[in-house]
N, C-alpha and C positions, 0 to 999 in steps of 0.2 A: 504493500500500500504506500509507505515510504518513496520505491525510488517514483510511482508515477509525477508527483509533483516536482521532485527534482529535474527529469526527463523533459516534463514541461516547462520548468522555468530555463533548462537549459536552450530548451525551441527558442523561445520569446527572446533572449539573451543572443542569440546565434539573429534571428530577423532582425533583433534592434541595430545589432552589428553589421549586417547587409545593407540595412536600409541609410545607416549612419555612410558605410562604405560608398554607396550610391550618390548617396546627396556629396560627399567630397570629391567625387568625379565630375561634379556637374560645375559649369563656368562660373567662378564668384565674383571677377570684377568685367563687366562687362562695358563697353560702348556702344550706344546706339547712333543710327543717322536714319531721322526718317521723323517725322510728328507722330505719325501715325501709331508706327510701330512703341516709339516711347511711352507714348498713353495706356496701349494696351502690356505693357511692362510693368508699369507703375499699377496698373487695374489688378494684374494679380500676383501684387505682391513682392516686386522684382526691385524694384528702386531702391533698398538697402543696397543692392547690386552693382546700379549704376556709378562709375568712375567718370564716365563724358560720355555728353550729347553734343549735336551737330545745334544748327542755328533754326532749324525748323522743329526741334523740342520744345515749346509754348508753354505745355499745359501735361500737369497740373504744374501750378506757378512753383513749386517748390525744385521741380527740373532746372531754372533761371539760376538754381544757385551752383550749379555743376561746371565744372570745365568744360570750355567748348572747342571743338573740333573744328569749328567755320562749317561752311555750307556742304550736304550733305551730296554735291557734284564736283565739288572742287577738294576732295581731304587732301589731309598731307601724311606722310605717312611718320615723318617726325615728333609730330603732333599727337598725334594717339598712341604712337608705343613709348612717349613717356609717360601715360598714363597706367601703363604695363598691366594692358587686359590681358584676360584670356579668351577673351572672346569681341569682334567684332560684328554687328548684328547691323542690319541693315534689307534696304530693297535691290530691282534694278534698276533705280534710280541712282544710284550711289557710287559714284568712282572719282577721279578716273580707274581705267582697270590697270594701270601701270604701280598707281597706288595700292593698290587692292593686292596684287601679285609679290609687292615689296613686303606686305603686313603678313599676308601669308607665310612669305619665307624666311621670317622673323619670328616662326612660332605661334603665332595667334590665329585663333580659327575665325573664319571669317563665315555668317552664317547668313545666306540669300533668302529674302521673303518678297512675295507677292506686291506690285503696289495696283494690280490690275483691279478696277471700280466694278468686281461682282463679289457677289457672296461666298462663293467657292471659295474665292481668295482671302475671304475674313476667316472661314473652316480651316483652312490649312493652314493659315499663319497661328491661329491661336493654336491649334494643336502641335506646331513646330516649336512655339514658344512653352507651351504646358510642358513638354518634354524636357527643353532645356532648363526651365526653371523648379523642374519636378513637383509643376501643379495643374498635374493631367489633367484634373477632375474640375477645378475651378473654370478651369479652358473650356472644358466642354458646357460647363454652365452658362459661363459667357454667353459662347457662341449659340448659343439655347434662346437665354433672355435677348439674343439681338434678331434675332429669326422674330420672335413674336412680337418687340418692339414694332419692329419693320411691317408684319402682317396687318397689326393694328392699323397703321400708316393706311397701307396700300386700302385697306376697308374704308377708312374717313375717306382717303382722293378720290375712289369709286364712288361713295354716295354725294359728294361733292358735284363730281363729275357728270350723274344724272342730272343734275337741274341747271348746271352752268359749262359753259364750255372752259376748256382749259383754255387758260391767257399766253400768248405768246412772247417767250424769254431769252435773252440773251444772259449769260454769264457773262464778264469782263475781268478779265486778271491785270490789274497793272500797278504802278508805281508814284504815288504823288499825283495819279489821273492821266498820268502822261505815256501817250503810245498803248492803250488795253491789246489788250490776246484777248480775242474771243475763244470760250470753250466750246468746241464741236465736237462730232460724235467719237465715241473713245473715251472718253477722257473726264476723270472723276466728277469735273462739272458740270460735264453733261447727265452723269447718274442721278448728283445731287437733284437737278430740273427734273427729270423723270420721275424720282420717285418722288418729288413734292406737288407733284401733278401738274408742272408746267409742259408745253411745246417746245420744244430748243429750237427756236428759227435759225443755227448755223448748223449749214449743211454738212458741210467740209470736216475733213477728218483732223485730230488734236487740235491743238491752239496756234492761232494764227491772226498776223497783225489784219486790222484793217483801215482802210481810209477810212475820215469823217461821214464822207457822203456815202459810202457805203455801208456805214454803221448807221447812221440817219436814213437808208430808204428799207433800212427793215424793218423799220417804225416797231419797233416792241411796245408791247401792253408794260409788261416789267424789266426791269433791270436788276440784274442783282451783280454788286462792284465788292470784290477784291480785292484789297489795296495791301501792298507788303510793303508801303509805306505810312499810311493815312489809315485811322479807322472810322466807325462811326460816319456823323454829319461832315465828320473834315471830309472824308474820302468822297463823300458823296457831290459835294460842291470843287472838289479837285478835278474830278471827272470834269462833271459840266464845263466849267472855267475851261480847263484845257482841249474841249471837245466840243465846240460852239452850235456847231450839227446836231447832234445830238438834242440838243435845247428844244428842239420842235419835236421832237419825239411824242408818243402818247402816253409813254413814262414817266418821264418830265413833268410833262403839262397835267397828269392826273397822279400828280409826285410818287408813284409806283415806282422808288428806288432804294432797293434794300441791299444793307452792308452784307457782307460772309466773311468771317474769319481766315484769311489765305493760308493757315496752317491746318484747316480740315482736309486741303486738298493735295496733300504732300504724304508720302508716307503709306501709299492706301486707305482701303478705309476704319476708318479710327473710332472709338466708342464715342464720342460727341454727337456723330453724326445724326442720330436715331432724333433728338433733342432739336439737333436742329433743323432737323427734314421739318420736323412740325412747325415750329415758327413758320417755317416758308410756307409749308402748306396753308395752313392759316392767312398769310398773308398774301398768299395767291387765289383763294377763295373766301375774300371776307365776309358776301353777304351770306356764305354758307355755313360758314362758323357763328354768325352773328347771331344766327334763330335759337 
C-alpha cells in the first residue's frame, strides 16, 4: 500500500521535471517587429519576454517603454543582437533578408508569421505563437473569442445591410495628409472596409499613390484616413489642407471622415481589430445603429 503513493509522487515529480525541462527550451528573450504580432504576444502572456520591438509596436502602451529596433523593413542587424535574443519573431513584412540571414547566423532563431488580412492567418499565427510561448490552450481561446467577435460583426453588417445600402469607401494611408496610398484589394485595409460593411471603390490591387483629381472623381460616401503622422481631427484636416480635390467630395461635405489607427494595419491582423471593425460599422450605418 506504501510504495503506491511513492510510485505516484515519483510520476508527478518526473512530469513537473519535463514540463519544467520544456518551458526552459522555449525562447525567453524575445524581439518582435510587427504591431500586430506584438499585441497578440503581450494578449497571452509573453511581454515578460519581450527584450525589443520595432517602431510599429503601439499598443498596449507599456510596449513604448522597450528598446527599439527602428522600423520593422529597415532592421539592422546590430541592433537587435545587442539585445541578445533568442529568438526573433516577426512577419513577411520584415527585412531586409540580408538582415534576417546575418541574425540567423548569429544564432538567433528567427520565427516567420502571416501578415496576410484572412483569418487562416490569425489561426496559424496564434497557434505558432501558443507553441513558442507554451500557451497552447490560451491561443486556441483567442482565436475562438475572435471567430465569434467577428461573426457577431458580420450578423449586425447583414441586418444593416437589409435596409440600407453599403456607403462607398476609400481607405487613405499617409503622412501629415500629404501624398495618401489608397488601400485596394489585398491589403489589410481593404479587409478592414469589408468586414465593416463598406464598398472599397479602389479597384486596383495593394496600395497605391493617386492624383487629387483622381481621388476627387471617386466621390466617396466615407473616408476613412491613416495618418503615421497626425491623428485624430489633426489628420483629418491634414488631408483636406493638402488634398484641395478632395474638399468637394461627398465625404467632406457630409463630414463622413473617420480617423484609423495606422498601427492596426501592420503586423497582420491584431486583436484590436474586432473593436474597431464596430466603431466603423457603426459609423458606416448610422441610421441603423441609431433605432
Amino acid at each position: 500500500m506504501m510504495r503506491r503513493p511513492a510510485a505516484l509522487l515519483a510520476l508527478c515529480a518526473a512530469l513537473v521535471a519535463s514540463t519544467q525541462a520544456l518551458a526552459a527550451d522555449l525562447p525567453q528573450r524575445w524581439v518582435s517587429a510587427g504591431g500586430a504580432l506584438s499585441e497578440w504576444i503581450s494578449a497571452l502572456g509573453g511581454e515578460p519576454r519581450l527584450v525589443g520591438v520595432d517602431t510599429t509596436s503601439q499598443h498596449p502602451e507599456s510596449l513604448k517603454a522597450l528598446p527599439s529596433i527602428g522600423y520593422q523593413r529597415q532592421l539592422s542587424a546590430e541592433g537587435i543582437l545587442s539585445l541578445r535574443p533568442d529568438v526573433l519573431v516577426g512577419t513577411e513584412e520584415m527585412g531586409p533578408p540580408p538582415v534576417l540571414a546575418q541574425i540567423r547566423k548569429a544564432g538567433v532563431r528567427v520565427e516567420l508569421f502571416s501578415s496576410q488580412a484572412e483569418l487562416t492567418a490569425v489561426d496559424e499565427n496564434l497557434k505558432h505563437l501558443g507553441s513558442l510561448l507554451g500557451a497552447q490552450a490560451q491561443a486556441a481561446q483567442l482565436a475562438a473569442d475572435y471567430h465569434q467577435q467577428l461573426q457577431a460583426l458580420q450578423a449586425q453588417v447583414k441586418q444593416a445591410q437589409a435596409n440600407h445600402k453599403a456607403p462607398g469607401v476609400l481607405l487613405l494611408v499617409g503622412h501629415a495628409g500629404a501624398k495618401p496610398l489608397i488601400a485596394g484589394q489585398g491589403t489589410a485595409g481593404d479587409w478592414v472596409l469589408r468586414q465593416a460593411g463598406g464598398h472599397n471603390l479602389a479597384e486596383h490591387q495593394g496600395y497605391k499613390n493617386f492624383s487629387n483629381e483622381a481621388l476627387a472623381a471617386l466621390d466617396p460616401d466615407v473616408v476613412v484616413v491613416s495618418d503615421r503622422a497626425l491623428t485624430g481631427e489633426q489628420a483629418l484636416q491634414a488631408l483636406i489642407k493638402e488634398n484641395p480635390a478632395l474638399a468637394a467630395s461627398r465625404a467632406v461635405r457630409e463630414k463622413r471622415l473617420i480617423s484609423l489607427d495606422p498601427t492596426l494595419l501592420v503586423g497582420g491582423l491584431g486583436p484590436r481589430l474586432p473593436a474597431t471593425l464596430q466603431q466603423l460599422a457603426t459609423a458606416f450605418y448610422p441610421a441603423s445603429t441609431a433605432r
